[in-house]
C-alpha positions in Angstrom: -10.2 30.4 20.0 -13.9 30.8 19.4 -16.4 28.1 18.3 -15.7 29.0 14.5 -12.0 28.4 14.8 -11.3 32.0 15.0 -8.7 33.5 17.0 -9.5 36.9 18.4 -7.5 39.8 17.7 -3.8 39.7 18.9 -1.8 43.0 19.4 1.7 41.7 19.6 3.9 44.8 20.8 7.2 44.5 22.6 9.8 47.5 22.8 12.9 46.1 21.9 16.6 48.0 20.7 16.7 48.1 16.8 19.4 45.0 17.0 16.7 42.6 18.8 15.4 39.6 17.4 12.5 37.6 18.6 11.6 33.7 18.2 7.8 32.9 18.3 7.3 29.2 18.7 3.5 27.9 17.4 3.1 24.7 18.9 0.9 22.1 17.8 -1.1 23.8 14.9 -3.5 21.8 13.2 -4.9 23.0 10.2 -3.7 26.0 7.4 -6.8 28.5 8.5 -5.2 28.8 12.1 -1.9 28.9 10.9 -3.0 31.3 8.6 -4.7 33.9 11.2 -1.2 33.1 13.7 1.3 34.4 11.1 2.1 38.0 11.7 4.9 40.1 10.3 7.4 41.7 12.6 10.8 43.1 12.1 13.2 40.9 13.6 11.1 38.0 14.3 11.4 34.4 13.5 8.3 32.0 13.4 9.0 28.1 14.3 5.6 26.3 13.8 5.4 22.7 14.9 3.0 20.5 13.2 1.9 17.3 12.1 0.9 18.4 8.9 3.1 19.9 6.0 2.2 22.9 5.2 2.4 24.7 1.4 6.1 26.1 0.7 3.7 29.8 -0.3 2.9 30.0 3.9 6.3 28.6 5.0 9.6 29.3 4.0 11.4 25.8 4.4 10.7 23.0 6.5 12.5 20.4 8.5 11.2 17.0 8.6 11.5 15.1 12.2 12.4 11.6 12.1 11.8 9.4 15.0 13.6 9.5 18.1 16.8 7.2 18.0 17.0 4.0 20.7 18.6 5.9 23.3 16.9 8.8 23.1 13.8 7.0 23.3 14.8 5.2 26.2 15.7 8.6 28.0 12.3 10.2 27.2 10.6 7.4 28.5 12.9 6.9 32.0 12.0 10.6 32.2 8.1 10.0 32.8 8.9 6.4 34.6 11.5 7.1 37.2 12.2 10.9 37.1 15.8 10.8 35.8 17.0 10.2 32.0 18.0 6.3 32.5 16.7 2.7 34.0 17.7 3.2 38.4 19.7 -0.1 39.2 16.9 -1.3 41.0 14.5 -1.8 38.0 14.7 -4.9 35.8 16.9 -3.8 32.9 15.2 -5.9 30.5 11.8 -5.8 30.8 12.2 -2.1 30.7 13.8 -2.1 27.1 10.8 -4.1 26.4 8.4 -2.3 27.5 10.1 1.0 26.0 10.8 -1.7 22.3 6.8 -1.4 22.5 6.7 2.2 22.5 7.9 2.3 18.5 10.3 5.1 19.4 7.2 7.5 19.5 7.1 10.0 21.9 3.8 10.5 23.1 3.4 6.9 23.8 6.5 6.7 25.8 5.4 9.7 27.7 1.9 8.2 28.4 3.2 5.1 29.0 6.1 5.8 31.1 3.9 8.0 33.5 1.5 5.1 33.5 3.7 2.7 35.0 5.7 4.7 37.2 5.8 3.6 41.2 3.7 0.2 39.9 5.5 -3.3 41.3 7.4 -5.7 38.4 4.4 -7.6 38.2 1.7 -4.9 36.9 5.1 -3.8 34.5 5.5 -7.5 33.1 1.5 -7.4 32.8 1.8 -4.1 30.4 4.5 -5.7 28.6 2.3 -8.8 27.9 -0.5 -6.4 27.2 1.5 -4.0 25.0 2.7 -6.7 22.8 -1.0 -8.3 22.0 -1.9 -4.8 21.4 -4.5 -4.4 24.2 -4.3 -0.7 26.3 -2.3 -1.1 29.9 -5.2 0.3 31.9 -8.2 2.6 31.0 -7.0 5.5 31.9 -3.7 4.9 29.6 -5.7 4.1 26.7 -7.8 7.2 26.9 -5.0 9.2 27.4 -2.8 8.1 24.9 -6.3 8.2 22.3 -7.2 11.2 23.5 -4.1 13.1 22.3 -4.0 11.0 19.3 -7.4 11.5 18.4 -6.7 14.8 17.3 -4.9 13.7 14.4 -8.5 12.5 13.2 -10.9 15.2 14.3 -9.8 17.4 11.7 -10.0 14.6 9.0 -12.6 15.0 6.4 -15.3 11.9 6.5 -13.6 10.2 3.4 -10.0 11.3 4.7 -11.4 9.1 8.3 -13.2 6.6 6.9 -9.7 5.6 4.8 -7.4 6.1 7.5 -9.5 3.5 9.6 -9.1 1.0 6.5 -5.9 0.7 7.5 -6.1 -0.9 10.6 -7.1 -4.4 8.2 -3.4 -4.8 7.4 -0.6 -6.3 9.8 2.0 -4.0 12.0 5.5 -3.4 10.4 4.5 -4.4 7.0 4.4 -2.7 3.9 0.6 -2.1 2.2 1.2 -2.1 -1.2 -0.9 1.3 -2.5 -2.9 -0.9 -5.7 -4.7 -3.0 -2.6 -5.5 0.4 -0.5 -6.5 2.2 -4.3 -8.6 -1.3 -5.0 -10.1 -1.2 -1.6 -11.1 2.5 -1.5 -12.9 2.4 -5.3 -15.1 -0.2 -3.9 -15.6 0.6 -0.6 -16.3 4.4 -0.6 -17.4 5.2 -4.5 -14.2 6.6 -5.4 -12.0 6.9 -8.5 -8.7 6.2 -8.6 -7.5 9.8 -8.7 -9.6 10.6 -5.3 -8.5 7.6 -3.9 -4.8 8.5 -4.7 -5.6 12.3 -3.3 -6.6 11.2 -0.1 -4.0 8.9 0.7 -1.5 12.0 0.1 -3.8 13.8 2.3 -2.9 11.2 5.1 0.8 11.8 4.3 0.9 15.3 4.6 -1.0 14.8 8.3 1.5 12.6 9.1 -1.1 9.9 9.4 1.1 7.3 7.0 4.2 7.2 5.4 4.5 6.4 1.8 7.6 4.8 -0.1 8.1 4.9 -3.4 9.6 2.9 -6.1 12.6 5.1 -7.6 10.4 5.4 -11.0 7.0 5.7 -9.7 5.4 9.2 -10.3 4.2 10.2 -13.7 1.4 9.0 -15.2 1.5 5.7 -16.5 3.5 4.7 -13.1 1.6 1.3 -11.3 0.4 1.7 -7.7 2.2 -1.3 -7.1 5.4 0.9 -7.7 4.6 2.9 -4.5 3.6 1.2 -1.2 2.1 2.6 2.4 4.1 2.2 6.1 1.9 2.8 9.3 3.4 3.5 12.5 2.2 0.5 15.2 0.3 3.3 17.6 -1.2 4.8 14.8 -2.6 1.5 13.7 -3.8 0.9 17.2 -5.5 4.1 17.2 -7.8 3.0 14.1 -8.7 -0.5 15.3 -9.8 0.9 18.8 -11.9 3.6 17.0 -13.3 0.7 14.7 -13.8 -1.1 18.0 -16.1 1.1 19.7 -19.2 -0.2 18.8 -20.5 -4.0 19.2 -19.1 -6.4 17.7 -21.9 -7.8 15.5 -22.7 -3.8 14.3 -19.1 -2.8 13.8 -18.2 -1.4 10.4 -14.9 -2.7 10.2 -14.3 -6.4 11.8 -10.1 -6.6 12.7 -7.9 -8.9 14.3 -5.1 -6.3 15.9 -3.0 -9.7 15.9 -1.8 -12.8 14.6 -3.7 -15.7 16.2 -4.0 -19.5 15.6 -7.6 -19.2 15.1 -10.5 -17.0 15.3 -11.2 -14.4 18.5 -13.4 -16.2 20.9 -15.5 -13.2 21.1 -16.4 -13.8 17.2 -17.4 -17.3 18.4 -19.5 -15.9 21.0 -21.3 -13.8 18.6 -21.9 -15.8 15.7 -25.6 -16.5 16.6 -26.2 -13.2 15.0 -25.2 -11.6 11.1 -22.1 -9.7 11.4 -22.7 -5.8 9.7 -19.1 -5.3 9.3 -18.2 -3.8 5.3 -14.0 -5.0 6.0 -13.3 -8.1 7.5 -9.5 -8.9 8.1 -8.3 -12.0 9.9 -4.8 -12.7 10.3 -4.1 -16.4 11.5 -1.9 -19.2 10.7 -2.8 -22.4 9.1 -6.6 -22.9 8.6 -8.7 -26.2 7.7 -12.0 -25.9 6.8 -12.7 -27.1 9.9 -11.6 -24.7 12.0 -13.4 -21.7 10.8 -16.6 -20.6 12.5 -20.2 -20.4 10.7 -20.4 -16.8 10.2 -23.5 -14.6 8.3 -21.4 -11.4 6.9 -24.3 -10.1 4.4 -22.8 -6.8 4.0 -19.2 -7.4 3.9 -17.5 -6.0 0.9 -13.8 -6.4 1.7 -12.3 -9.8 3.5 -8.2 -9.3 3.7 -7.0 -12.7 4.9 -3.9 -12.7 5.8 -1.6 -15.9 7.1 1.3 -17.8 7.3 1.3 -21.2 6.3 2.2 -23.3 3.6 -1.8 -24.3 3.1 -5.0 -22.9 3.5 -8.5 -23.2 3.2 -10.5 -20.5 2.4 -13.4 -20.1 4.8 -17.0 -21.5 4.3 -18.2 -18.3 5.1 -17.5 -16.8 1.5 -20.8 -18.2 0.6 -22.4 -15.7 2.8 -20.6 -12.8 1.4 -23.0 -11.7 -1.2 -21.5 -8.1 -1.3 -17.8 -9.0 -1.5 -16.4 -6.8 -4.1 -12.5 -7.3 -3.3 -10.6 -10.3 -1.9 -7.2 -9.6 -0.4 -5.3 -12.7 0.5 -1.4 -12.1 1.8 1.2 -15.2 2.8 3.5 -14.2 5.0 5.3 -17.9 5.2 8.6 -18.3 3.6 7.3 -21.1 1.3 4.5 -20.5 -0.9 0.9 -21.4 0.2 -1.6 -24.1 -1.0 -5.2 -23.5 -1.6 -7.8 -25.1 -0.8 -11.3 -24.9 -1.1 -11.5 -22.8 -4.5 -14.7 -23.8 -5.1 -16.1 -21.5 -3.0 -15.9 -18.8 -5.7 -18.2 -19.5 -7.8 -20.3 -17.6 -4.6 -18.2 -14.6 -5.4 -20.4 -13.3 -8.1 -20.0 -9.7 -7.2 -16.3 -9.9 -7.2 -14.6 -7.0 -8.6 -10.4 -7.5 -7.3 -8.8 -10.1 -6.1 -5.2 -10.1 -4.6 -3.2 -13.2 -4.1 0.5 -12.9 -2.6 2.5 -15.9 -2.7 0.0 -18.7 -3.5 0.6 -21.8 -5.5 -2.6 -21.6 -8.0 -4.7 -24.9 -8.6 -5.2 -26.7 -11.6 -8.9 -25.2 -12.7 -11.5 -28.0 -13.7 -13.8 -27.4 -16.9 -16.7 -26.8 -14.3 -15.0 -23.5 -12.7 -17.6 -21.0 -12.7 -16.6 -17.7 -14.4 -16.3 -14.6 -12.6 -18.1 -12.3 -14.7 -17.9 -9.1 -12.1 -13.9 -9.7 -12.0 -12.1 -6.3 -13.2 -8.7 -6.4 -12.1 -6.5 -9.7 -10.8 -3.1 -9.3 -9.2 -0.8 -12.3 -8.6 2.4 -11.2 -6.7 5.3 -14.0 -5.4 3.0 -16.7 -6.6 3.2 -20.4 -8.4 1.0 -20.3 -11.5 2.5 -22.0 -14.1 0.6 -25.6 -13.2 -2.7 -23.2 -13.9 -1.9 -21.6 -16.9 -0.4 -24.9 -18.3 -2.8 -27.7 -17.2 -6.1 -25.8 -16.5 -8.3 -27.3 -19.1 -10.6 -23.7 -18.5 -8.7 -20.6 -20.6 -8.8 -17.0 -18.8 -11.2 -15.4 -21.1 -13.7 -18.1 -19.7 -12.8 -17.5 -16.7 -12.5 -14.0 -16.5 -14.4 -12.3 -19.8 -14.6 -8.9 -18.3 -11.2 -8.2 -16.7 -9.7 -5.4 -17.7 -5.9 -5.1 -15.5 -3.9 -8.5 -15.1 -0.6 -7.7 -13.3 1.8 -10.7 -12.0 5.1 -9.8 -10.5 7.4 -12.3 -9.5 5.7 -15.2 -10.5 7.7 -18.6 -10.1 8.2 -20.6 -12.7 6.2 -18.4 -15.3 8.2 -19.6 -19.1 5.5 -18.0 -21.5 2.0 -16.5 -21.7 -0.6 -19.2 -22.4 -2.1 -17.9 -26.3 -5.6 -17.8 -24.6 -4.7 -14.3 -23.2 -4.9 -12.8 -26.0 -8.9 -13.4 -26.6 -9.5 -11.3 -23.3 -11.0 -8.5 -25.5 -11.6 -6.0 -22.3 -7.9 -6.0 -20.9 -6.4 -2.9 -20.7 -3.3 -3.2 -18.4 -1.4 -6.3 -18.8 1.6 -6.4 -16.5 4.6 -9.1 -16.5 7.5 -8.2 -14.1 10.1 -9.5 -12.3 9.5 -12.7 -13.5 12.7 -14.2 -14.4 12.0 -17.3 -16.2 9.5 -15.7 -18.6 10.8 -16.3 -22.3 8.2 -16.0 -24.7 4.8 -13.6 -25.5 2.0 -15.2 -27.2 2.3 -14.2 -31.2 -0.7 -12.7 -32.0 -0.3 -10.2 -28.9 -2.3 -8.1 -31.3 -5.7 -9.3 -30.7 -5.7 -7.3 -27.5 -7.3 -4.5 -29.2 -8.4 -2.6 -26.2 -4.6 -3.0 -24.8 -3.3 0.5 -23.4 -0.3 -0.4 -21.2 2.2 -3.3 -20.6 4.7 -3.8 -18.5 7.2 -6.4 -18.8 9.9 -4.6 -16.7 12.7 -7.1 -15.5 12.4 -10.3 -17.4 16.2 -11.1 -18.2 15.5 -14.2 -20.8 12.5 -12.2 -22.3 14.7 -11.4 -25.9 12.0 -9.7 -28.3 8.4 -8.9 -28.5 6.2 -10.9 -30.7 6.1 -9.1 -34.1 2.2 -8.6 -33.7 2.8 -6.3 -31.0 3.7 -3.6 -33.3 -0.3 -3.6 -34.2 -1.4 -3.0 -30.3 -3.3 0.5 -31.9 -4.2 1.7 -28.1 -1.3 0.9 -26.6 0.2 4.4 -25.1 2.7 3.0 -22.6 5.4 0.3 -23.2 8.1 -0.6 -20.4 10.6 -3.2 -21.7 12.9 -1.5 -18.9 15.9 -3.8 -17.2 15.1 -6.8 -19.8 19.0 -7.0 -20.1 19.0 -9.6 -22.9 15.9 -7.5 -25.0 17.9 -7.3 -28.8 15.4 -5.2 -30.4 12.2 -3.8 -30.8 9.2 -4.9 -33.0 10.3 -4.3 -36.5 6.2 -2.8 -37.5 6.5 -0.8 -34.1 5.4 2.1 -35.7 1.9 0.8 -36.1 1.7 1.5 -32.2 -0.1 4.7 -33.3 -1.7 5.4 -29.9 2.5 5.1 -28.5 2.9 7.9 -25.9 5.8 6.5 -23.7 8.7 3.8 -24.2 11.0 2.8 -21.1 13.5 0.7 -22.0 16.4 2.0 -19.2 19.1 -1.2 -18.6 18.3 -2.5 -21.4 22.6 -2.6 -23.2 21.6 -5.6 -26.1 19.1 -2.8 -28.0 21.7 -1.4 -30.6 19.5 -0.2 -33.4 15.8 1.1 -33.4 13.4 -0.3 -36.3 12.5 2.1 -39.5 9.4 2.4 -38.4 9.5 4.5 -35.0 9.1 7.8 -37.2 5.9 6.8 -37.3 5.1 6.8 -33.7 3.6 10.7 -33.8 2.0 10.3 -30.7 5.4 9.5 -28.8 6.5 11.9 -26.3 9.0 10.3 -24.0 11.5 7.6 -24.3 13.2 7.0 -20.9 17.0 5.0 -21.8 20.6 4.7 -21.0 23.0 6.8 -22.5 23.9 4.7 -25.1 20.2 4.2 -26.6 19.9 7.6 -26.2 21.8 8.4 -29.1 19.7 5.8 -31.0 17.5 8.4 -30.9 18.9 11.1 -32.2 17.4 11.7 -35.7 13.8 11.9 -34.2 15.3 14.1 -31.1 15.9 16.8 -33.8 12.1 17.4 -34.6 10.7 16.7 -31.0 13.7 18.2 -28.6 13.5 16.9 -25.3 11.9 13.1 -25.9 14.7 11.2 -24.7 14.9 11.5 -20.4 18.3 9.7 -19.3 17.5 9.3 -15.7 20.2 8.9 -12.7 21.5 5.8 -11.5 19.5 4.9 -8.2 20.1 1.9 -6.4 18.0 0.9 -2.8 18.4 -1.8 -0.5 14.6 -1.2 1.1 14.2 -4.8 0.0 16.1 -6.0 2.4 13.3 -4.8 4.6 11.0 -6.9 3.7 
């Protein structure tokens, strides 16, 4: 191949009987514009191309999808490159093997690299690169850079946005899911993005093979949440971003990770904090944290801080105040119980703020003083307590928040109604309520959201109707009432939803007559329902064919995952 990516001209000729066939294996292709000048028509030969990337069904016929190598074939592969034959000799230590080879994720060219790096070394350099393999850290230097130096290929043909986002991802812990809202959030702010580009790229990553992303069985049209699809990162591919984030010094590093859960901060942070830290991302992943133990540290340029822990309290760090740039706050509790906060004060620094993540955090009672955050766009509370703020905060959320437009909380504990003040937050546009069990009631005058365009309420068993005002939301073009088994009805003045483009009320068997007045929804396209409601539907089915979708049955245990 030339400097241009060009392949010069190849004469393939072979004299073969009429009943010959040929295979011609391309290994290792990288990009559609080699693949393209590789593909050559001969009679009686097959073409097997082997690639990360997935290629376009116009340039290849079918495909076949490689999962990753089972235990024991992984444990073979790797015995191959360690001791020359296909399984652990009887003089090695059984044990420490399988650990070593658990490390290896079951992808093959770590255990290659790996497994050639430790082979003739005593027990004690191979219980070392256990030690080091777990904390995330390279075995030797000569491992690292050959294990980064195949790998790296998988980023040298990334565009500079398609790099700069794969690299965000080494801010999130190993072996758990990244919802896609917080990587969609994070990529508007951080690289001048829309959503739509945002959304692009990350299925540019997919098709490389650089992530994997799993999706909720209704997520894909339009009005689907991002919060419906979420992102899996293999562990060596992870490792490949933070040591490529890593590469320059610490205080002028763009990105600013801890590979691993510690109890506190790196020393090496403490070493440096005599100096402002450049990084744009921050992410710290600790357990408990007072306000003592976090260090002092100058971040004038940080836009992103993911703070993840485990522990049933926290304090947020001091440090916030010297965040003048911070545009998203990300803050994940991995602890079975949910998480108190402390120090809250410290966001009435945050005057940039533009999202803010919490995952299972018990809110605070908010004072009268709380300052508003007048930059806030889009909140998300997930797993979280909130029902002592919404209930006892003597501030109301269109003081506190007068320019959000997205308010999504899914699985909130404890959440009974809607406090009425919602409904003064003029700018909302998405409001989503879901999975939260124990909601009962919708403020009445849901109307006054006069900028409202979608809500979600999916999953709310003891939600029974919709406030009657609803039917006057004139913008709203999505409503999903879906799985709210005890849901009788829908708003008798519906029809005043003129805006309506989608209703999906699937699982939802106490709705046994539709109001008068959804003839008058002319903007409705699609009505996604059982069966049985489908026939509700019937009249209006005449004069638009096709608006009812009855969708499959589709039942996951992913959760259990989790």
């Amino acid at each position: 191949m030339d400097n241009s990516n060009r392949f010069p001209q190849i004469n393939l000729q072979y004299q073969v009987g009429n009943s010959a066939r040929a295979l011609l294996v391309l290994d290792d292709v990288w990009t559609l514009s080699v693949l393209e000048q590789l593909l050559v028509k001969i009679p009686g030969c097959k073409i097997l191309v082997v690639s990360r990337l997935k290629f376009p069904p116009s340039v290849i016929d079918c495909s076949y999808e490689m999962n990753l190598l089972t235990e024991n074939e992984a444990m073979s592969l790797f015995c191959h490159f360690a001791f020359g034959q296909t399984s652990i000799p009887l003089s090695a230590d059984k044990e420490l093997v399988k650990q070593v080879v658990d490390e290896c994720k079951r992808l093959p060219l770590a255990l290659k690299v790996i497994g050639a790096s430790l082979k003739g070394q005593s027990e004690m350099f191979w219980t070392s690169a256990k030690n080091r393999l777990s904390r995330g850290q390279p075995l030797s230097e000569s491992h690292e850079l050959q294990l980064l130096e195949r790998m790296k290929l998988s980023i040298d043909n990334l565009s500079e946005k398609q790099r700069e986002c794969f690299l965000d991802l080494g801010a999130f812990p190993e072996d758990k899911r990244i919802p896609l809202d917080i990587l969609i959030n994070m990529w508007v702010e951080l690289h001048d993005m829309y959503e739509e580009e945002a959304f692009a790229v990350l299925v540019e990553l997919s098709d490389k093979n650089l992530l994997t992303l799993v999706k909720d069985a209704r997520a894909g049209d339009k009005y689907s949440s991002y919060y419906e699809i979420s992102v899996f990162q293999h562990d060596v591919l992870r490792d490949l971003a933070i040591h490529l984030c890593n590469l320059e010094g610490i205080n002028q590093r763009r990105r600013l990770l801890m590979p691993r859960r510690e109890e506190g901060l790196p020393k090496e942070w403490e070493r440096n904090v005599d100096e402002p830290f450049n990084a744009r991302v921050i992410s710290i992943h600790t357990g408990a944290m007072t306000e003592m133990d976090w260090l002092q540290m100058d971040c004038p340029k940080t836009e992103v801080l993911v703070l993840n822990f485990s522990s049933p309290e926290y304090s947020l760090p001091p440090f916030l105040e010297k965040m003048p740039k911070l545009r998203a706050l990300i803050l994940i509790n991995y602890s079975t119980s949910n998480a108190v906060l402390h120090n809250t004060s410290i966001f009435s620094h945050l005057t940039n703020l533009r999202s803010l993540w919490f995952e299972k955090i018990s809110l605070p009672i908010l004072p009268q003083t709380t300052t508003p955050l007048k930059s806030l766009q889009k909140v998300s509370l997930v797993l979280c307590d909130i029902n002592k703020t919404i209930n006892h905060s003597v501030i109301g959320l269109p003081h506190l928040f007068p320019r959000l437009s997205e308010l999504t909380m899914d699985h909130c504990i404890n959440l009974t109604e809607l406090p009425p003040s919602i409904c003064q937050m003029q700018t909302l546009t998405s409001l989503s309520v879901t999975n939260c069990d124990s909601l009962q009631k919708l403020p009445s005058d849901l109307e006054k959201l006069c900028s409202l365009q979608i809500l979600r309420l999916s999953a709310c068993p003891n939600l029974k109707k919709l406030p009657e005002g609803s039917g006057s939301l004139v913008r709203l073009k999505y409503l999903d009432v879906s799985q709210c088994v005890n849901m009788g009805c829908l708003p008798k003045g519906i029809g005043g939803c003129e805006s309506l483009e989608k209703i999906d009320m699937r699982e939802c068997p106490q709705i046994r007559s539709l109001p008068l007045s959804v003839g008058l929804l002319l903007s409705l396209k699609r009505v996604v329902c059982d069966e049985e409601v489908s026939l509700l539907w019937k009249d209006m089915e005449k004069v638009r064919p096709g608006l009812c979708q009855v969708p499959q049955e589709c039942f996951t245990l992913d959760w259990l995952d989790e």
